[in-house]
C-alpha positions in Angstrom: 0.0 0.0 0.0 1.0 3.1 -1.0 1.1 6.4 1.6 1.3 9.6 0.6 1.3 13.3 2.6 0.7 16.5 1.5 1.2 19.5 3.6 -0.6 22.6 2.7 -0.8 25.7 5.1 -4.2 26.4 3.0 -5.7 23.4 4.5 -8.1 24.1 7.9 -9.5 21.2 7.8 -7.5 17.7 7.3 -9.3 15.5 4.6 -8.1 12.1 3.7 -9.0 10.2 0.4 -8.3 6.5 -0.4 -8.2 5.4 -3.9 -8.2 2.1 -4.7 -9.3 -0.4 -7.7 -11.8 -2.4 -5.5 -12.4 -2.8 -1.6 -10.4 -5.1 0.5 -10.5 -6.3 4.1 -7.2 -3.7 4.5 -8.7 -0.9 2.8 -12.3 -1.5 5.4 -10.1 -2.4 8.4 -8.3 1.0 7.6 -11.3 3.0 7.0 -13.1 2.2 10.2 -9.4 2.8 12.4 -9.9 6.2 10.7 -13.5 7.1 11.0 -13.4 5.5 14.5 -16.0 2.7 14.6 -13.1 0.0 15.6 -12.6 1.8 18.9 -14.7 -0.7 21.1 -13.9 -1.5 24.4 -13.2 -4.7 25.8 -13.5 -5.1 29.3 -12.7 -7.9 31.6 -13.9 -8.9 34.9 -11.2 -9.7 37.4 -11.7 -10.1 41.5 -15.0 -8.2 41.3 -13.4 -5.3 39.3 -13.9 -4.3 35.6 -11.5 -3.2 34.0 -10.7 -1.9 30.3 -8.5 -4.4 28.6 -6.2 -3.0 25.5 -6.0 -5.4 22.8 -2.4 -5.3 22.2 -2.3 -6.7 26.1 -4.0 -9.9 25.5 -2.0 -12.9 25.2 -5.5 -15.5 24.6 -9.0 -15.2 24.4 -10.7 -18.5 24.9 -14.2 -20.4 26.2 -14.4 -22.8 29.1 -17.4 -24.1 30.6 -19.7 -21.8 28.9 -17.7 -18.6 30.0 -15.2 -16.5 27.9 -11.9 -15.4 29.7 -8.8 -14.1 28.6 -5.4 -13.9 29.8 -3.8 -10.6 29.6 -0.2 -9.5 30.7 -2.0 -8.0 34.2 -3.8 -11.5 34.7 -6.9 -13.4 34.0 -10.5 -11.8 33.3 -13.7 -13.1 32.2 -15.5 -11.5 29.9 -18.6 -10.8 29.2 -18.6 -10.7 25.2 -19.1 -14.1 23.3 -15.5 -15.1 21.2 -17.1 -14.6 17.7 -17.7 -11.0 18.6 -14.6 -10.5 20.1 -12.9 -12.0 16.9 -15.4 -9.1 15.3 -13.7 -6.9 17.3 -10.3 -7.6 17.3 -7.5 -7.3 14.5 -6.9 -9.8 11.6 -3.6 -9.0 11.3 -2.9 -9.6 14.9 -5.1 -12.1 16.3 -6.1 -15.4 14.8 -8.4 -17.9 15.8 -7.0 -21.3 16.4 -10.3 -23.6 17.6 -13.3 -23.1 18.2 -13.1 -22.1 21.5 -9.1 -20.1 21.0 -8.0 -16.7 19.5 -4.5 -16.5 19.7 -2.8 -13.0 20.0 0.3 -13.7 17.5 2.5 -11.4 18.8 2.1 -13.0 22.3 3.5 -16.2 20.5 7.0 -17.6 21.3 7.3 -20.6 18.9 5.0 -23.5 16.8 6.2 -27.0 17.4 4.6 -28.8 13.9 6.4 -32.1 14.6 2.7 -33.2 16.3 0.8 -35.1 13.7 -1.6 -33.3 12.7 -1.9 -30.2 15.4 0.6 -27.1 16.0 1.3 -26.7 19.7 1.9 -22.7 20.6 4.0 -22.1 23.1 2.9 -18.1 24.4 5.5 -15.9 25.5 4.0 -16.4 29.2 4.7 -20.0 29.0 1.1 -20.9 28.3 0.8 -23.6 25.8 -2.2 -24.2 23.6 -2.7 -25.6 20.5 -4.3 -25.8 17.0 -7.0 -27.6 16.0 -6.7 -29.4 13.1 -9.5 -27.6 11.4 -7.4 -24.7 11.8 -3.7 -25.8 10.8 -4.0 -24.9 7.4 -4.8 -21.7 7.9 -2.4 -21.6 10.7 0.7 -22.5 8.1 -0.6 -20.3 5.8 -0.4 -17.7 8.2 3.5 -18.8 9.2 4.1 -19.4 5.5 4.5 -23.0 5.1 
């Protein structure tokens, strides 16, 4: 994608325009960081306190016995917000979903060990391991670029 600034001291206002040949999940994902409609909270639940949760803090999102918690760098919360929304919510680019019940925050990720028939196990830079489910490992290699 190209990026390109003009300054002009004429300007009061700044305008932005995106031209492109067609739309595309990055052209919509960039449209609604710039308009604003992507800044929903998440909030977490965590020893009777809520608390606003920044994405770029979560390390998991996942579902266990019919609840949805996730484990952030300040701890564990449950939230309140079912995992498909949350996946709504949260950026393609940076969080992936591995099962059905999983979304993985890839920069959290240490390393994939693929030498498991069939699964990927993902070892989290907190030292929580989870893994892949096999409806998902293609799309998990296409992601790493295998």
């Amino acid at each position: 994608m190209q990026v390109e600034l003009k300054i002009d001291p004429r300007c009061a206002e700044p305008r932005i325009v995106v031209v492109a040949a067609e739309m595309t999940e990055e052209i919509d994902a960039l449209l609604k960081k710039l308009s604003g409609q992507d800044m929903q909270m998440i909030t977490g639940q965590k020893q009777g306190k809520l608390e606003i949760l920044e994405p770029a803090e979560l390390i998991r999102v996942f579902a266990q016995g019919g609840k949805v918690f996730a484990s952030a760098r300040r701890g564990q919360y449950a939230l309140r917000m079912r995992l498909y929304e949350l996946e709504e919510r949260l950026d393609p680019r940076r969080f992936v979903r591995i099962s059905n019940s999983e979304i993985i925050n890839l920069c959290e990720a240490e390393s994939f060990d693929l030498s498991i028939a069939g699964t990927i196990c993902v070892q989290m830079k907190n030292g929580e391991t989870t893994y892949v489910s096999r409806r998902y490992v293609s799309k998990i290699k296409k992601i790493l670029g295998l």
